[in-house]
Structures are given as C-alpha cells and as structure tokens.
VMD Tcl script that draws the C-alpha trace (Angstrom):
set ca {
  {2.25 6.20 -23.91}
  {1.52 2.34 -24.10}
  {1.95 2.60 -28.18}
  {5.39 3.55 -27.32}
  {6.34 0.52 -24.86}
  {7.24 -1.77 -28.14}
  {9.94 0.25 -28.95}
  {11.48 0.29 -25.38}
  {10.87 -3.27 -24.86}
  {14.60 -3.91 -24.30}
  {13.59 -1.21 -21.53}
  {11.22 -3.10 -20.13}
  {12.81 -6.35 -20.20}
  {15.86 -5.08 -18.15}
  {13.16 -3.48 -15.27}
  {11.71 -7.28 -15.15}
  {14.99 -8.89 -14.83}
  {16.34 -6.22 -12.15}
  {13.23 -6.44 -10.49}
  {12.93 -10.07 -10.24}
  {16.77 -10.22 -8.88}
  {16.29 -7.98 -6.22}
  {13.31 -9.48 -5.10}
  {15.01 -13.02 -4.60}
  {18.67 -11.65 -4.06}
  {19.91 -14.03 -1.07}
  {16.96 -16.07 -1.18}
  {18.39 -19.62 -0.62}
  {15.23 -20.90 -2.05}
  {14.34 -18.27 -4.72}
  {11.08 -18.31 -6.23}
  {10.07 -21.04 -4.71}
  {8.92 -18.66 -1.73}
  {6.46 -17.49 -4.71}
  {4.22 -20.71 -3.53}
  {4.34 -20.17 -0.05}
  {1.91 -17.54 0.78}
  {-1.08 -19.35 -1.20}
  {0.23 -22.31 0.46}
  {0.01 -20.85 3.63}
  {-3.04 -19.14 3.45}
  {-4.62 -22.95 1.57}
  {-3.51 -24.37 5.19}
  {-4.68 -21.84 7.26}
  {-8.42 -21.46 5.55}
  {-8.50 -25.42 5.29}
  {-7.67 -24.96 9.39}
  {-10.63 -23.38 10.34}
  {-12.73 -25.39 7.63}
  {-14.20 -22.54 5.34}
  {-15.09 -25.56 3.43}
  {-18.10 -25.38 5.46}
  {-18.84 -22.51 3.35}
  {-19.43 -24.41 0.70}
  {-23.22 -25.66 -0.24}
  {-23.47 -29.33 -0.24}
  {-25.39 -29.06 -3.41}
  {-22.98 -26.77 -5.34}
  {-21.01 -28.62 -7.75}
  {-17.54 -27.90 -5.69}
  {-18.79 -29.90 -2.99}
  {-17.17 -32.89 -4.17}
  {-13.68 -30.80 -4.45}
  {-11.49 -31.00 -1.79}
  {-11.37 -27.81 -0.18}
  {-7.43 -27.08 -0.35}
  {-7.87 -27.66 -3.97}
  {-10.55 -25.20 -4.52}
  {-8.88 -22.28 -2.01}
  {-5.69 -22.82 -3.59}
  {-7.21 -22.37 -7.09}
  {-8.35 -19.21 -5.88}
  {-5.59 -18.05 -3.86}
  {-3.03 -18.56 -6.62}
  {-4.50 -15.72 -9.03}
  {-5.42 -13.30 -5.88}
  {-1.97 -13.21 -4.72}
  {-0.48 -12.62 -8.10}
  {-2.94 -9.41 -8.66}
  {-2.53 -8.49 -4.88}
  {1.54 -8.57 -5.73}
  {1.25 -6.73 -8.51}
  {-0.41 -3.64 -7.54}
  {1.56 -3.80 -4.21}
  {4.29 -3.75 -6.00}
  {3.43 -1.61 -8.68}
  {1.76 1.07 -6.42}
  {4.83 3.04 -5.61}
  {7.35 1.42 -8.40}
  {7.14 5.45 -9.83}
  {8.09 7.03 -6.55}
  {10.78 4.23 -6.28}
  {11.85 5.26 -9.56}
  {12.23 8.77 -8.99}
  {16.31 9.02 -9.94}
  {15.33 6.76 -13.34}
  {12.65 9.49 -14.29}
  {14.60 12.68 -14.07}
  {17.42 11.64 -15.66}
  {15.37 9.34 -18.75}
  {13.41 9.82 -21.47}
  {11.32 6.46 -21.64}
  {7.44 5.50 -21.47}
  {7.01 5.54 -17.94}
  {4.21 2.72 -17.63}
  {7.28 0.69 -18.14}
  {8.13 1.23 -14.79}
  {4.58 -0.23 -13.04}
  {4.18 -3.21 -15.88}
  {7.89 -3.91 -15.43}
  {6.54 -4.66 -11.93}
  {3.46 -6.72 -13.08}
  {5.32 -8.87 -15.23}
  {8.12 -9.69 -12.67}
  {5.35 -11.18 -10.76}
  {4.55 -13.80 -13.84}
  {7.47 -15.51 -12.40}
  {5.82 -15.75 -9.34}
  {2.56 -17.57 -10.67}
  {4.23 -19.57 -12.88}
  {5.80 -21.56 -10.11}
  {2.85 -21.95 -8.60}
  {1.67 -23.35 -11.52}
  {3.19 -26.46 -10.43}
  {1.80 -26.64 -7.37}
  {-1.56 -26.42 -8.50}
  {-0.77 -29.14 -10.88}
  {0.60 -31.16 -7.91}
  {-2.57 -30.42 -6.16}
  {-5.09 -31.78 -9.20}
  {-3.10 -34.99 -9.63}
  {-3.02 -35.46 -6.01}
  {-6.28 -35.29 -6.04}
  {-7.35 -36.84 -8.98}
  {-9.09 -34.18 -10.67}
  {-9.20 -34.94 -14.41}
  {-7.63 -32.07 -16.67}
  {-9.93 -31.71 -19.74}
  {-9.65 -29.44 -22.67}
  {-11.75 -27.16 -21.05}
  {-8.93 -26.16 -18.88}
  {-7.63 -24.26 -22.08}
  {-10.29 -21.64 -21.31}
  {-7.92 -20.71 -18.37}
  {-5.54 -18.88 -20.75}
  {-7.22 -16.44 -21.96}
  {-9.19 -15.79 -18.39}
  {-5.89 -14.80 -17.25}
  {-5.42 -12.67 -20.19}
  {-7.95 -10.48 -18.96}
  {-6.92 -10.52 -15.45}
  {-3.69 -9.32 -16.67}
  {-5.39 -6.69 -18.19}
  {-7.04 -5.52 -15.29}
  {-4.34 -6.03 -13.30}
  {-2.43 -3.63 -15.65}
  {-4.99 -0.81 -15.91}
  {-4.96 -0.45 -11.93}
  {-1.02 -0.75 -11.64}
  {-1.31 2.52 -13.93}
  {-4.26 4.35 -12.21}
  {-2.90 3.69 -8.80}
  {0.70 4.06 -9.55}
  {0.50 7.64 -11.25}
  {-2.17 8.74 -8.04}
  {0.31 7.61 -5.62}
  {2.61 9.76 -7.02}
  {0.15 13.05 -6.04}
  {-1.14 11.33 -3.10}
  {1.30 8.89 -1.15}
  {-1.65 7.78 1.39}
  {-2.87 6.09 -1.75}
  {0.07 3.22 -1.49}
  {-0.87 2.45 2.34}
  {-4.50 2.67 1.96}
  {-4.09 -0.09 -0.67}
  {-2.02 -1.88 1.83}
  {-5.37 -2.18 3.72}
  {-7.89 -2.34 0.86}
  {-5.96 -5.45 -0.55}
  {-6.76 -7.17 2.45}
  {-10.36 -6.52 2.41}
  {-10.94 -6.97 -0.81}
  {-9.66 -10.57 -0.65}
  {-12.85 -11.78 1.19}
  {-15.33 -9.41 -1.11}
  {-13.98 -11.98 -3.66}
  {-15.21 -15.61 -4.53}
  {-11.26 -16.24 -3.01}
  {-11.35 -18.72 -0.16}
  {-15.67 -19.29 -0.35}
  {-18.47 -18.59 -2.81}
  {-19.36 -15.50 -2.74}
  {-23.12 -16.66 -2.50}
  {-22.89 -17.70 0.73}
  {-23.37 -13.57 1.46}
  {-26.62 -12.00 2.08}
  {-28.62 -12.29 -1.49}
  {-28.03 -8.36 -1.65}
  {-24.56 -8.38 -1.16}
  {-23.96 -11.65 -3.40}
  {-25.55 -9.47 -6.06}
  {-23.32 -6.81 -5.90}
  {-20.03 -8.86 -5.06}
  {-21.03 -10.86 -8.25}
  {-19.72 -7.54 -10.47}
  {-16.67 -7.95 -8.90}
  {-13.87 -8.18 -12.27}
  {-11.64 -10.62 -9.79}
  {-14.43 -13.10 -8.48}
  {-15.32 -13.92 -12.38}
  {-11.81 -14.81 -13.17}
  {-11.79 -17.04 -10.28}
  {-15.05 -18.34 -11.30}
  {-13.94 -19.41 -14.63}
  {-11.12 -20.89 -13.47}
  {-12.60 -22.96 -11.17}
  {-15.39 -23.84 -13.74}
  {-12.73 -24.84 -16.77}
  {-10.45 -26.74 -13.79}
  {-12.51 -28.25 -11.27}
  {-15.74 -29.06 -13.21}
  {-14.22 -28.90 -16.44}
  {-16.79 -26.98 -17.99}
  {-15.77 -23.44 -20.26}
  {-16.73 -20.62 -18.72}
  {-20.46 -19.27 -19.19}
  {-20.66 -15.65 -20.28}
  {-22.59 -14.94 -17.44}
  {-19.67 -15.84 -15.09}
  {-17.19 -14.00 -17.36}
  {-19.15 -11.21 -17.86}
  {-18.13 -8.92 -15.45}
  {-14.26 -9.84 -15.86}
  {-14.30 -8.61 -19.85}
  {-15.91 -5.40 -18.70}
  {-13.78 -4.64 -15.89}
  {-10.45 -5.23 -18.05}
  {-11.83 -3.08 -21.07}
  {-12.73 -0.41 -18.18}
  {-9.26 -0.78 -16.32}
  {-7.70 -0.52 -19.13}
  {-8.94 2.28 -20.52}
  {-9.44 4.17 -17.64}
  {-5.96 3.46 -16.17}
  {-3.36 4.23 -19.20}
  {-5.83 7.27 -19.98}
  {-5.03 9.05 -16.38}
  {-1.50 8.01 -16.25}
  {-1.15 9.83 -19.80}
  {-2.97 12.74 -18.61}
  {-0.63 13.18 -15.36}
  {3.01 11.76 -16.69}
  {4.43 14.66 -17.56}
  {3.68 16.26 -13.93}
  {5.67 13.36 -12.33}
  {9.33 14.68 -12.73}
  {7.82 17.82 -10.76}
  {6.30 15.33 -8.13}
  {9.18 13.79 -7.11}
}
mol new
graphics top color blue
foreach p $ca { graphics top sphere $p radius 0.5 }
foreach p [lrange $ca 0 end-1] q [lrange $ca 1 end] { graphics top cylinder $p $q radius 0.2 }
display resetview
C-alpha cells in the first residue's frame, strides 16, 4: 500500500540509486544523454518548421519555435520515460518479489523518480534556451512547480495501473510502446493543439498532459500563472490517476508472486 512506502523509504531510495546506475553504467557522458532526445526531437520539429503551426496571432508567435517545442518536449519525455520504464519494472522484478516482503509500488515509483534525474538536467538546457533567447523569467514561472507536481502525480497513478496490468497481460508493455508515440502528437507537445479540427481540439483539450504543458508555457513564455481553465483538466486527471491507479494495483498485488 502507498501508506506503507514511508516506512520503506530506505527501500525506495536504494531502487532509485540502482536504477539510475544501471541506466548510465558506461555512459562516458552520463546523464547528460538525458537532454539529448528533447534536443533531438527540438531540431528535428524546428527542421520541418512545425512553427508554421503556430497562429500568427497566438501569443507564442513571437517565441522562437525551438524554445516553445523544447518547453514541451522536456516534460513529455520525462512522463513518456517513466511509464516506459515503469511498465514492466514488476515483471523485471520478479526474483525481488518472491523472495521480499516490501510495498511493491516501490518498485514502479522507484522507476519514476530515477527519471527526476533525467529532467533535472534538462533543466539547464531549458534555462540555456530562455537566456539565449532572451525570454524574461518572472515570478510567474513559480507556478511551474506545482504544475509538475501534478504531472508527477499522474505520471505515478499510470506507472501503477499499467505496471500491475502488465503483469496479467504482457501485450500491455508493447502496446504502450506504440501508444506513447501517438499520444505525443494528441498533445499540445510540438504545436497547439488548436490547430486540429474544432471537434477534435475540443476533445484533445481534456487531455491531463496538454494542460501541464499549457501552464508551463503560459508561466514561462508569457509569464502569466496559469488560468484554471488551462489547468483544469491536469488537477482532474492526477486526482483520477491517482486514485484509480494505487486502487487496482492494491486490488491485484497479492496475485503478482503467482504471476510471475
């Protein structure tokens, strides 16, 4: 159960550590290679000028495009990473739950959390990217902390739900693999999502991920804090996730020494 995690958080800080050393083990440049995948994908969408996306009226008009893909790209790969990675952490796991007695949502947040080392580097980037560009930094841009509160939330809640399901159903770890992908461009990511058929913006608009990259954008770019409206959606979907995800994984964990 998640009231248990406190207790095991010497548990849980071990799984972080472990994970993030395998991850870079060899890795000449270490977590630097967090960056380059936004990075990548900034230069690439910048390439074949999405920016044209963008309405010349909307207030992001006057952001360079790099700036405002990266902005979005940064907080998409870290949830993208972390349910990757989380997905089939319990299957990985297997020898870890049969032989101890722990909270096993350590396992998928350990994952989750590993990642924060990830975004934090790219942190610096973005920073890079706003001076470069000389895009003030206001005290709106405080509003992004708690944003990313709730996308940690959500992020969480799915790690559970589709960690303990892959554990029943393996497909569910590849068709993720796919999903991810998709998803990316059902999300305000690399364009608003307005530029869609009115129908479509509509329902896109409910999407948890494209308010969190709304509000950022809003407290960073036009340094303005984020409008309920916008941010909406994104309390909702981490109170749902949540909720939703810790209840199923308590309802199946004690099935998964018998799934393995």
């Amino acid at each position: 159960m998640l009231s248990e995690l406190p207790a095991h958080r010497d548990l849980l800080w071990l799984l972080v550590v472990r994970e993030i050393r395998v991850r870079y083990a060899r890795a000449a440049l270490g977590a630097a290679w967090a960056v380059f995948p936004p990075l990548v994908m900034m230069a690439v969408f910048s390439v074949m000028n999405f920016g044209r996306l963008i309405d010349p009226h909307s207030p992001y008009a006057s952001i360079p495009y790099p700036v405002f893909a990266f902005l979005g790209l940064l907080p998409w790969v870290h949830f993208s990473t972390s349910l990757t990675q989380a997905t089939p952490s319990l299957v990985l796991a297997a020898a870890m739950l049969k032989k101890s007695r722990f909270p096993h949502e350590a396992v998928p947040i350990a994952r989750v959390i590993a990642t924060l080392l990830d975004f934090a580097v790219g942190l610096f980037v973005l920073a890079g990217l706003l001076a470069w560009n000389h895009i003030p930094i206001g005290v709106e841009a405080l509003a992004a902390i708690p944003v990313f509160g709730l996308q940690l939330v959500f992020t969480v809640g799915l790690a559970l739900l589709l960690s303990a399901a892959n554990m029943f159903y393996r497909d569910v770890n590849y068709l993720l693999n796919v999903g991810i992908v998709l998803a990316m461009f059902a999300t305000s990511v690399v364009y608003p999502i307005a530029v869609t058929d009115p129908t479509v913006a509509t329902v896109l608009a409910l999407n948890p991920m494209s308010a969190y990259l709304d509000a950022y954008r809003e407290a960073l770019l036009l340094g303005q804090w984020p409008s309920f409206e916008t941010l909406g959606p994104g309390v909702l979907g981490a109170l749902l996730s949540l909720v939703v995800g810790a209840s199923f994984f308590a309802r199946c964990s004690h099935r998964f020494a018998e799934e393995i």
